[in-house]
C-alpha positions in Angstrom: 0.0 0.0 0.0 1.1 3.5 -0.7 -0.3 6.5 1.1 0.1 10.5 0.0 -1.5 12.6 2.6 -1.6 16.2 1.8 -2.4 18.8 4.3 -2.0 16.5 6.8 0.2 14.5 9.6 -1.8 11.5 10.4 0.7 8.8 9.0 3.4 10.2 11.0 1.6 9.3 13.8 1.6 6.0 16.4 -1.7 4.8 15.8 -1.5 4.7 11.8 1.7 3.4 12.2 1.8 0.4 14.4 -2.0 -0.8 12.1 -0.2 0.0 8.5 2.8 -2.7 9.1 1.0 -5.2 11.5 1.7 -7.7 8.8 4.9 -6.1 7.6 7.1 -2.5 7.2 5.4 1.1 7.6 7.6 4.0 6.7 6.5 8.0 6.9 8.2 11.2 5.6 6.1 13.9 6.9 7.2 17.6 6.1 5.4 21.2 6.1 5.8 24.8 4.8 7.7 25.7 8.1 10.0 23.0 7.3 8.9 20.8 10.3 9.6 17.1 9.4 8.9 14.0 10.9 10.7 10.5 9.6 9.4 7.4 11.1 10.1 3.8 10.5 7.1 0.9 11.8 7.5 -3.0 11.7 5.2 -5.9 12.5 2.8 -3.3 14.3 5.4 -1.4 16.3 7.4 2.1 15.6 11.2 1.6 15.5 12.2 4.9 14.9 10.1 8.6 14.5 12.7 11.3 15.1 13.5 14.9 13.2 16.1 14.5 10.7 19.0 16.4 11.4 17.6 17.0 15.3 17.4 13.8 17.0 18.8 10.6 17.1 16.8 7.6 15.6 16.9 4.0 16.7 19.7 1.2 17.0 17.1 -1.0 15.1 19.0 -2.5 12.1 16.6 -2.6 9.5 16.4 1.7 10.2 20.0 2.1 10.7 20.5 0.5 7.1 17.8 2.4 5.8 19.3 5.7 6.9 23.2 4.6 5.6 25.3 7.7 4.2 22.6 10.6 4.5 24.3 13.2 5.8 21.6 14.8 7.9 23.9 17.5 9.1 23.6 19.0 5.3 20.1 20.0 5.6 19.4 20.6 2.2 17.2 18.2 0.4 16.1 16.9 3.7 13.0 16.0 2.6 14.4 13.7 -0.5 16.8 12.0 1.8 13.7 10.8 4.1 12.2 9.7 1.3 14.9 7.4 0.2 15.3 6.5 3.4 11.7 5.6 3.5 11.8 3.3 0.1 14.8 1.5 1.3 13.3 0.4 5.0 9.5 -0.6 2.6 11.5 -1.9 -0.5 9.3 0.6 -2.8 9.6 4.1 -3.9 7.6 6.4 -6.2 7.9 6.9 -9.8 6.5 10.1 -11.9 4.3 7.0 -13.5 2.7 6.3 -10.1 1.8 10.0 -9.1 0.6 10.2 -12.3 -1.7 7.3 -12.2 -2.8 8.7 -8.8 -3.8 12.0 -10.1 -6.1 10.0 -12.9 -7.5 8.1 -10.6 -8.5 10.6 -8.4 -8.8 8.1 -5.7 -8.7 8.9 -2.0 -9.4 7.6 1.4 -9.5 9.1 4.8 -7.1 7.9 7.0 -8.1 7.7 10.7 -5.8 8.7 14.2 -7.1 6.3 15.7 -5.2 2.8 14.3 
């Protein structure tokens, strides 16, 4: 499954985490306008890792420390594209121009709940 929430910050959160990889891997890269961002790593129904790039110190879980392999967070420029190869190497899948494009057609959305 692949979510894009605009406007929002509810798959950032623990509830929507821990229910999106009960039966597997959950990944987030929230960020905002006031460059706020939020990078969070989930597995088998519980978060790993949901730190501020750059600003806090994620998890000693593997899976996350692999995922997050030779970003320099320190830079903070293109912090938001380094979350989200960080994101499609803890999930095993990214996003091509093909897929947001086949979104946008479909015009296709569901709500997504805080409360798991």
């Amino acid at each position: 499954m692949v979510a894009i929430e605009e406007n929002g910050s509810f798959g950032s959160r623990t509830p929507v985490l821990t229910t999106a990889s009960r039966a597997g891997r959950a990944a987030s890269m929230f960020w905002n306008v006031n460059a706020v961002t939020r990078l969070s790593f989930a597995r088998a129904g519980e978060v790993l890792a949901s730190f501020e790039p750059g600003l806090s110190e994620p998890s000693a879980d593997e899976e996350v420390v692999a995922a997050l392999a030779g970003l320099d967070w320190r830079d903070h420029r293109d912090c938001t594209e380094k979350g989200l190869v960080a994101v499609e190497r803890f999930t095993g899948r990214g996003l091509s121009a093909e897929d947001l494009a086949e979104f946008d057609r479909r015009g296709v959305a569901y709500r997504i709940s805080d409360r798991g």
